[in-house]
C-alpha positions as CSV (number, residue, x, y, z in Angstrom):
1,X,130.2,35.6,70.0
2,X,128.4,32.9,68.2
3,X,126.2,30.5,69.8
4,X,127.4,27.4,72.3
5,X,129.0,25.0,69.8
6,X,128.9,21.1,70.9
7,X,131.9,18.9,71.9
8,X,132.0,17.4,68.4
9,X,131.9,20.1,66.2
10,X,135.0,20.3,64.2
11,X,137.0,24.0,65.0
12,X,136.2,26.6,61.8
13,X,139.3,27.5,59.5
14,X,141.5,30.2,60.0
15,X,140.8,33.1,57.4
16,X,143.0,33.2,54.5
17,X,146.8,34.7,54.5
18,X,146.1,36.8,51.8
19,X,143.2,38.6,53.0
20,X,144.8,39.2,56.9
21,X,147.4,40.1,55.8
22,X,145.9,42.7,53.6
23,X,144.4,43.6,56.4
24,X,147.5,44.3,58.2
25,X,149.1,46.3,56.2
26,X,145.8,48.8,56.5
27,X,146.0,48.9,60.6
28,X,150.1,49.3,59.9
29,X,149.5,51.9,57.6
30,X,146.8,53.6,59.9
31,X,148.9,53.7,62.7
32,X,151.9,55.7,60.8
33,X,149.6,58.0,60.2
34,X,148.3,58.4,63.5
35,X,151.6,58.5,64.6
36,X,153.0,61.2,62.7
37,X,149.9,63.3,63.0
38,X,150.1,62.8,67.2
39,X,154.0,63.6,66.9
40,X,152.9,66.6,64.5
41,X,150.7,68.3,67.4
42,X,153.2,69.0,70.3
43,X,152.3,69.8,73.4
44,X,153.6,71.7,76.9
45,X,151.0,70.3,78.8
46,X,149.6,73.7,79.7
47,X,146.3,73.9,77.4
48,X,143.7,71.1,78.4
49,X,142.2,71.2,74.9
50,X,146.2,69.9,73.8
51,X,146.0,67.1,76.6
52,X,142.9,65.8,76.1
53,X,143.8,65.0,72.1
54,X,147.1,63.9,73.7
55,X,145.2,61.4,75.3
56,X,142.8,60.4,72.4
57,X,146.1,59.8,70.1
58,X,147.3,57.8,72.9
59,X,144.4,55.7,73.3
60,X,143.9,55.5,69.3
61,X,147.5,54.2,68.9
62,X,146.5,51.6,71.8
63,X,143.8,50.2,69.8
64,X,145.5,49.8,66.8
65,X,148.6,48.0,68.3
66,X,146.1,45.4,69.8
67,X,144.0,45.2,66.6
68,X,147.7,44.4,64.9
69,X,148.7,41.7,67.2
70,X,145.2,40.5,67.2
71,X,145.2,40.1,62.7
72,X,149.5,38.5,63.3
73,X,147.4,36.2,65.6
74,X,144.9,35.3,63.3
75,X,147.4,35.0,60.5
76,X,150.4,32.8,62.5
77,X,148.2,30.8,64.3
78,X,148.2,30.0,68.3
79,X,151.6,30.1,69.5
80,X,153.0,26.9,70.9
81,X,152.5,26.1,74.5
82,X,155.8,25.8,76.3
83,X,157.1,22.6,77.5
84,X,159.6,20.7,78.8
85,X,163.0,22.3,79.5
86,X,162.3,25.2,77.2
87,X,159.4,25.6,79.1
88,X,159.5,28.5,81.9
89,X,161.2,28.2,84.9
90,X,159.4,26.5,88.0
91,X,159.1,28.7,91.1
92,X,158.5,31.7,89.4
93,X,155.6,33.8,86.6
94,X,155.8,33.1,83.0
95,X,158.5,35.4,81.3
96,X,156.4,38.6,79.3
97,X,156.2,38.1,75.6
98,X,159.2,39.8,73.1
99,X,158.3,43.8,72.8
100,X,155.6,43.3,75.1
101,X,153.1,42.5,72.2
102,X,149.8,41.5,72.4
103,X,150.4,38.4,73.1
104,X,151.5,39.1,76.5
105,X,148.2,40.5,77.3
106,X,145.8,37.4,75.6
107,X,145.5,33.8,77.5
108,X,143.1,31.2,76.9
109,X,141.7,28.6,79.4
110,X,139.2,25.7,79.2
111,X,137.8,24.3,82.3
112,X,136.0,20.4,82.0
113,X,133.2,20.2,84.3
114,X,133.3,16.2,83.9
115,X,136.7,15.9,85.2
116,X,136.8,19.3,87.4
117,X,140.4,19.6,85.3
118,X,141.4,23.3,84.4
119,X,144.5,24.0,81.2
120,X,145.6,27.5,81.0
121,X,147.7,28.7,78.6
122,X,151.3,30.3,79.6
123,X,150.1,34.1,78.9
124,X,147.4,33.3,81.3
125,X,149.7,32.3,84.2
126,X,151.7,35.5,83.0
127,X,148.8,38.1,83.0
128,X,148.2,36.5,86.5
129,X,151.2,36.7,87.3
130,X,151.3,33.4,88.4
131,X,153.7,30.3,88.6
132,X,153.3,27.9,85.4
133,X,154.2,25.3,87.7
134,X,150.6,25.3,90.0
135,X,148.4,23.7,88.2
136,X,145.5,26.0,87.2
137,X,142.6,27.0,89.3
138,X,139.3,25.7,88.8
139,X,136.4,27.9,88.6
140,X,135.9,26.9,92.1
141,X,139.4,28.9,92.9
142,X,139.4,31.4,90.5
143,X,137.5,34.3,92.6
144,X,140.0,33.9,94.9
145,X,142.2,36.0,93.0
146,X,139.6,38.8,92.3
147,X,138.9,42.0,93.8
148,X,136.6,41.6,96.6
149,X,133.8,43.7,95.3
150,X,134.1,42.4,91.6
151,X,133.5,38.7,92.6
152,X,129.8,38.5,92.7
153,X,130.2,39.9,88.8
154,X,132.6,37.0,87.8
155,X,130.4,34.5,89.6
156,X,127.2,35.9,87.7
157,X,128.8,35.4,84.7
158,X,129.7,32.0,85.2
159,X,126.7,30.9,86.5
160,X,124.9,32.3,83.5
161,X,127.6,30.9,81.2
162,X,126.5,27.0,82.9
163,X,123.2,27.4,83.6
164,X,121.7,29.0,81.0
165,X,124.4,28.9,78.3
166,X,124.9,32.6,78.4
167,X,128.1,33.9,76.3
168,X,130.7,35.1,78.7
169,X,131.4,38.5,78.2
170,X,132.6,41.0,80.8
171,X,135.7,42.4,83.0
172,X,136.8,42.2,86.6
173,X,139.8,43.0,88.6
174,X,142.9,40.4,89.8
175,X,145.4,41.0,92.5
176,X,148.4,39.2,91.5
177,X,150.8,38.1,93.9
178,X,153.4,41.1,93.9
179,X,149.6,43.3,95.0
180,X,149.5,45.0,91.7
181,X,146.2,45.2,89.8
182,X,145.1,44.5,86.8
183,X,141.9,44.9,84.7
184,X,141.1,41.6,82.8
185,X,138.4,41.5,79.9
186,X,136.6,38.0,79.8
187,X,134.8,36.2,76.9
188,X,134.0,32.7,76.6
189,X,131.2,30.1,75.9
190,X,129.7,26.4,77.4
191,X,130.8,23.6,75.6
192,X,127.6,21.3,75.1
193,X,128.0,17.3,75.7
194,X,125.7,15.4,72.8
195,X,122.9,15.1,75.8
196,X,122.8,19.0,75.3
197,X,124.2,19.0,79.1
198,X,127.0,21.8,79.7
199,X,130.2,19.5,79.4
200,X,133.2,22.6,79.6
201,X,133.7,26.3,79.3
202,X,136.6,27.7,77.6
203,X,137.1,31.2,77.7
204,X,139.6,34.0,76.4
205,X,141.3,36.6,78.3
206,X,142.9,39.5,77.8
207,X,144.7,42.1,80.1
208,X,143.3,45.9,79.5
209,X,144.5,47.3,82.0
210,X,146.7,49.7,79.9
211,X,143.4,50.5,77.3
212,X,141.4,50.8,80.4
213,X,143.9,53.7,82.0
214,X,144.4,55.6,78.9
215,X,140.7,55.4,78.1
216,X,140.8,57.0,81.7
217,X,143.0,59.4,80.4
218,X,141.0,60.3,77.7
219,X,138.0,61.0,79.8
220,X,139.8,62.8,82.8
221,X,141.4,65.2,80.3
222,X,138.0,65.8,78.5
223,X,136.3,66.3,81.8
224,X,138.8,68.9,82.1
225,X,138.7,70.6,79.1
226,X,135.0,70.8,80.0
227,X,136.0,72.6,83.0
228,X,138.0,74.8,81.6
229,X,135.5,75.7,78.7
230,X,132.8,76.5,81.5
231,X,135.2,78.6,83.3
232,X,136.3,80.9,80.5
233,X,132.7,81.2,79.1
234,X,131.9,82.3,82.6
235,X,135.0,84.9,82.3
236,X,133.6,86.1,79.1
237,X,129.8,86.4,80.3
238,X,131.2,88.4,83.8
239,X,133.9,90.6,81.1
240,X,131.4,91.8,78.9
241,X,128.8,92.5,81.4
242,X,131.7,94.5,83.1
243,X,132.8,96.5,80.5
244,X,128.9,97.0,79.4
245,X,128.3,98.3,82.7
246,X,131.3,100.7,82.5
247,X,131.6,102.0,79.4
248,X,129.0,105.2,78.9
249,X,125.3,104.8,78.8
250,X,124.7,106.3,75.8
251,X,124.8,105.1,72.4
252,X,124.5,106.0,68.5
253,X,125.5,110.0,69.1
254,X,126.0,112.3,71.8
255,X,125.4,116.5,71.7
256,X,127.0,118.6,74.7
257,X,126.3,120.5,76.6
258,X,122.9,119.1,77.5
259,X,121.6,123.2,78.2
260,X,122.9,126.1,75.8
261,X,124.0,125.6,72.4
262,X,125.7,122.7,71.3
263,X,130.0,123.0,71.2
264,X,130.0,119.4,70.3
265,X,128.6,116.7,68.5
266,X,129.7,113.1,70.0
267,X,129.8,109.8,68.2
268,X,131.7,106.2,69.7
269,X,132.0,102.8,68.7
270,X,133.6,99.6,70.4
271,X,135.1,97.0,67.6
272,X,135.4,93.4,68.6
273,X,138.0,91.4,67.8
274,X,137.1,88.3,65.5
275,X,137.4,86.3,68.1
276,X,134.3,86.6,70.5
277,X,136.1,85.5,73.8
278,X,138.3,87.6,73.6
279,X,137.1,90.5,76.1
280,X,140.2,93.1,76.5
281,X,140.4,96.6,78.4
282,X,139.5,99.6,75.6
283,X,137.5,101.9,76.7
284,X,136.1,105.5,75.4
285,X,134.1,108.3,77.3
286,X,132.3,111.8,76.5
287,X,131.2,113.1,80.1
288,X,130.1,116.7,80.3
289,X,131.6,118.4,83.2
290,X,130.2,120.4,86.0
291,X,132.2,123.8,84.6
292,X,131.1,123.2,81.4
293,X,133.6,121.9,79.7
294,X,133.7,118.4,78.0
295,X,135.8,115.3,79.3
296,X,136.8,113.4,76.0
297,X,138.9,110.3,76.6
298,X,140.2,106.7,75.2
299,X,142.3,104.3,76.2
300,X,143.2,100.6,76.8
301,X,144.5,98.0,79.7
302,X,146.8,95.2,78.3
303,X,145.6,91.6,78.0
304,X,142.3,90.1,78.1
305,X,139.6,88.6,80.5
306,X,137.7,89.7,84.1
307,X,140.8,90.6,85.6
308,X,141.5,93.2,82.6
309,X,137.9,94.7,82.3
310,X,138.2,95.0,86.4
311,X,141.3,97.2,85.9
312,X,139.6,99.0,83.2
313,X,136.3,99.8,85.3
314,X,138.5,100.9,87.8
315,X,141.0,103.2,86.0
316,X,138.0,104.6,83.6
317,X,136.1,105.5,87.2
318,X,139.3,106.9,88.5
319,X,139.5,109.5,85.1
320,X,135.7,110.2,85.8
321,X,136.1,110.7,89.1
322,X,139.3,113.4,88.9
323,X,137.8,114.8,85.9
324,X,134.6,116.1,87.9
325,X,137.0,117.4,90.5
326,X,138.7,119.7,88.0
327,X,141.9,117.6,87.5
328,X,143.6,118.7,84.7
329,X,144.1,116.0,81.7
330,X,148.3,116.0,82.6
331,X,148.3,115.6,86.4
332,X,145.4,113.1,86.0
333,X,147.6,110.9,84.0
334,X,150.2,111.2,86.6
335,X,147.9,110.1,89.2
336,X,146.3,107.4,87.2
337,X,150.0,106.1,86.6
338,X,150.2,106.3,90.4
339,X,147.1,104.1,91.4
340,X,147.9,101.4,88.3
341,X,151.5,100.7,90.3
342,X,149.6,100.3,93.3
343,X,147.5,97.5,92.2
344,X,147.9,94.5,93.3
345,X,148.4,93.0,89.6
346,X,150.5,94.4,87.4
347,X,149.6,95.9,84.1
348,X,150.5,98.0,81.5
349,X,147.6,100.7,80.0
350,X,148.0,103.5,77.4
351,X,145.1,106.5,77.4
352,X,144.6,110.0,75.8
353,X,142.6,112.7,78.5
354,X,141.6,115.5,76.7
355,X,139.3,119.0,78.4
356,X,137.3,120.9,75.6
357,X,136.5,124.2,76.4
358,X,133.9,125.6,74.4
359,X,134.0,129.4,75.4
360,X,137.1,129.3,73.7
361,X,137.2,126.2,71.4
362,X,140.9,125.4,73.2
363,X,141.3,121.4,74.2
364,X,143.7,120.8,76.4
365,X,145.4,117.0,76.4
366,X,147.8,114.7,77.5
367,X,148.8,111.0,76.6
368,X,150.5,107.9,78.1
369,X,152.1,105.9,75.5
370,X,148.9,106.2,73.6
371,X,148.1,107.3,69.9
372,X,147.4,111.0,69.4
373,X,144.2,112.9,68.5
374,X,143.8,113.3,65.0
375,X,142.5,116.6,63.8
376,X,140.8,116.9,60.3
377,X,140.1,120.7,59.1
378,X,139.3,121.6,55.7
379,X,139.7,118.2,53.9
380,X,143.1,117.3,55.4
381,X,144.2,115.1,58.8
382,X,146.7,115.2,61.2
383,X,148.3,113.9,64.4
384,X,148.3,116.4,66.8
385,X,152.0,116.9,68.3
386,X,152.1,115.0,71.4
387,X,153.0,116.1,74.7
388,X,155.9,113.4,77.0
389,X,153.9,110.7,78.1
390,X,155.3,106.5,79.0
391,X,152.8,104.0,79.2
392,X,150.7,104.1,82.6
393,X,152.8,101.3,84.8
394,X,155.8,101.7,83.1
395,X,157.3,104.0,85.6
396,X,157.3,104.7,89.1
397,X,156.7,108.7,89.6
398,X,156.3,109.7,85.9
399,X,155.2,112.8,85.3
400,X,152.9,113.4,82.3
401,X,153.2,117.1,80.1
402,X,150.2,118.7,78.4
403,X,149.3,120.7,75.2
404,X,146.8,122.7,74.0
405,X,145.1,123.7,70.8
406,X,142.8,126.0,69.6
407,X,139.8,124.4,67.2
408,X,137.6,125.7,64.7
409,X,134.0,125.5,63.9
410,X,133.6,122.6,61.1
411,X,136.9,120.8,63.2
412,X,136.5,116.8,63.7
413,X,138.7,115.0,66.2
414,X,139.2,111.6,66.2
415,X,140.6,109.4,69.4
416,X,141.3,105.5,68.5
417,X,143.1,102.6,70.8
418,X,145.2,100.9,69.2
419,X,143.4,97.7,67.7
420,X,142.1,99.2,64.5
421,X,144.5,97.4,62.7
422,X,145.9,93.9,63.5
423,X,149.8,93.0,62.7
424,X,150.8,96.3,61.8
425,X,152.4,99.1,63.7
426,X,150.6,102.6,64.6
427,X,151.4,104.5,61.6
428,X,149.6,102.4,58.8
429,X,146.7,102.7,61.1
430,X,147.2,106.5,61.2
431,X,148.0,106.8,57.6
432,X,144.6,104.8,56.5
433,X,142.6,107.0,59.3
434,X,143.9,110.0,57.7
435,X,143.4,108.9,54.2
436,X,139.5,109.0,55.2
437,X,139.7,113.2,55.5
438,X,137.8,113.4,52.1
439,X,134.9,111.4,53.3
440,X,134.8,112.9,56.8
441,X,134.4,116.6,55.0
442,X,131.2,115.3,53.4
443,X,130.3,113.6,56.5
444,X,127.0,115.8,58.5
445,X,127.6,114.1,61.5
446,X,129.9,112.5,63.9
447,X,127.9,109.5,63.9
448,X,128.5,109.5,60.2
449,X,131.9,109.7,60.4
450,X,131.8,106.6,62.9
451,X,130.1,104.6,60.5
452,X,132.8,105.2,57.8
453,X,135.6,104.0,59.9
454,X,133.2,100.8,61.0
455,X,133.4,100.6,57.0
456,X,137.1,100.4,56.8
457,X,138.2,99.2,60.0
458,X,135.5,96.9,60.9
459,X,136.3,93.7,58.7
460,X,137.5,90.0,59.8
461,X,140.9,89.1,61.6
462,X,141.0,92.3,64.3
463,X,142.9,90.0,67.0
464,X,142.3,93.0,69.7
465,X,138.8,94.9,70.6
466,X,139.1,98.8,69.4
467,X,137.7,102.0,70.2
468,X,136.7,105.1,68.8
469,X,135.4,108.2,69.3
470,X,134.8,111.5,67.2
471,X,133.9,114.7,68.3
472,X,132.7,117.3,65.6
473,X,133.3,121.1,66.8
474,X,129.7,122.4,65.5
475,X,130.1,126.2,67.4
């Protein structure tokens, strides 16, 4: 705003037609492409991220109507005061402008302190909502149609405008007469008298009160998105430490039994998916048993989040806990089918249970819906053949079948979930798993063997986490 200009300072020039209307045709241009980039990026209304740039469009688009209007202003001119019979009809608020443009939203109003006379113009009356007809209210009157508790901000303003020449630049609320509200945005200047003495105030003033609510928008739907952000990286924090808490305690390799010579040499891995906040239900487990034998499992929950690793914690406990108790790998699937359709939630999970009995090298294994063990002997893979087994919650009273196989000294076995490979079915993950036999027979560990598939399988893009675990018959 510049400075207080005097009474008989002659008005500046409008800007050339040209250059406004250069300027035009930018903001029209920018606002087709805002435009088609906002209609571009659909949204249901479910994910706050979406409504929150929803909003910023919105408000964007806002702007550059009003920075439009404001240039075809600046180009045309002030419109013409209405008058006379054409003017608006008594008794009743000034009719909106065409489209409702800018226009509708701008009034002007000057108010001479030497003759206490106020002149409004029409869009005044209108964002007022007020009857041309009344003659205008002085600055004496005007609070009276403010918001109670934004008057003393208007009257600072004014008095700083006339006492101490102070630009006028600031917003308040007005109740028009039909009680609705509106947000009004105020800027004007003193008028100085040749004596240097304050001789008028004019002032400009527009109606935001539709910039003001989508700017509300636009911070209601951030605050939310900030919300939402804090709640799922809280999700994530409680999911991991869930599933770290849960899965086994050991890493790197693992050599059962504890006492006696070693049947079995252990080695497991967890892939993440490529996306870090992603935190789904895999899990693996080597637990030595109190007869001896060896509890090898892997499996996985459905989905992704605290309310997946729960159900995993509790279903990997559950296998733990029948395990011990001598439950053998095909009635343990049929009672862990059995608690997962009690649960409150309902899920879907797939798993491989597998006893290894080292006084006679035999495991003994069942699945539900789940990839078999694949066994690699003397430079060559393959799936085992699978015993009957749906997914666990699938079906009510399913009943789960078993088989057994005898291994070797020298034998590897490999369980996996299913989220080695992203996009593509079982069997090009099987195929690939098997093509690594060759290195596996060079391998002198299980932990080496883990580290090959890390090599192969452990690359950008994996949408789902993964699990592994290999199990090297050493006696």
């Amino acid at each position: 705003m510049p400075s207080p200009v005097s009474a008989d300072r002659s008005a500046a020039q409008p800007p050339g037609r040209g250059s406004v209307e250069a300027l035009i045709t930018q903001a029209r241009r920018l606002k087709g492409d805002v435009d088609a980039v906002r209609r571009d990026t659909r949204s249901d209304g479910a994910d706050p991220e979406e409504r929150w740039q929803r909003a910023l469009y919105d408000l964007a688009l806002h702007q550059l109507d009003d920075l439009d209007a404001h240039l075809a202003q600046l180009r045309d001119g002030p419109a013409p005061a209405p008058a006379g019979p054409e003017g608006p009809p008594a008794g009743g608020p000034a009719p909106a402008a065409p489209g409702g443009s800018l226009l509708s939203r701008v009034g002007s109003a000057e108010w001479n302190l030497l003759t206490d006379e106020a002149t409004w113009s029409g869009e005044l009356y209108q964002i007022l909502g007020l009857d041309p007809a009344r003659p205008a209210l002085t600055l004496d009157e005007l609070p009276s149609l403010v918001l109670e508790e934004d008057r003393p901000r208007l009257t600072a303003m004014v008095t700083d405008c006339l006492v101490d020449a102070k630009p006028i630049d600031g917003e308040f609320r007005v109740v028009r007469p039909d009680a609705s509200l509106r947000t009004v945005h105020m800027m004007g200047e003193p008028v100085l008298g040749a004596d240097g003495g304050t001789t008028s105030m004019w002032a400009v003033l527009r109606d935001v009160s539709e910039l003001r609510r989508s700017q509300r928008t636009v911070c209601e739907t951030r605050d939310s998105l900030h919300r939402h952000r804090r709640k799922e990286q809280t999700e994530h924090r409680i999911a991991a430490e869930l599933q770290e808490a849960v899965l086994p305690p050991w890493r790197g390799s693992l050599r059962l039994p504890h006492q006696g010579p070693v049947a079995l040499d252990l080695a497991a891995h967890r892939l993440p998916a490529a996306t870090p906040t992603l935190i789904g239900g895999d899990w693996y487990d080597a637990l030595e048993l109190s007869d001896g034998q060896t509890l090898l499992t892997v499996g996985d929950l459905t989905g992704q989040g605290v309310s997946v690793a729960s159900g995993m914690a509790m279903l990997l406990g559950a296998v733990r806990g029948m395990a011990l108790a001598g439950t053998e790998p095909g009635q343990l699937l049929t009672l862990l089918n059995q608690l997962l359709d009690t649960t409150v939630q309902p899920a879907l999970g797939s798993a491989v249970c597998c006893r290894y009995r080292p006084e006679s090298r035999t495991l003994v294994w069942a699945q539900a819906g789940h990839p078999a063990p694949l066994l690699y002997r003397d430079g060559t893979g393959r799936p085992l053949n699978a015993p009957d087994g749906v997914l666990l919650g699938a079906s009510s009273g399913a009943v789960y079948g078993q088989s057994v196989v005898t291994l070797q000294p020298g034998d590897l076995l490999l369980l996996h979930t299913d989220g080695l490979m992203s996009g593509q079915g079982r069997t090009a993950a099987v195929d690939r798993l098997l093509d690594l036999a060759a290195r596996f027979g060079t391998a002198r560990t299980a932990q080496d063997c883990v580290r090959t598939i890390v090599e192969e399988f452990g690359g950008a893009g994996r949408e789902d986490d993964a699990c592994v675990l290999v199990a090297k018959v050493t006696a």
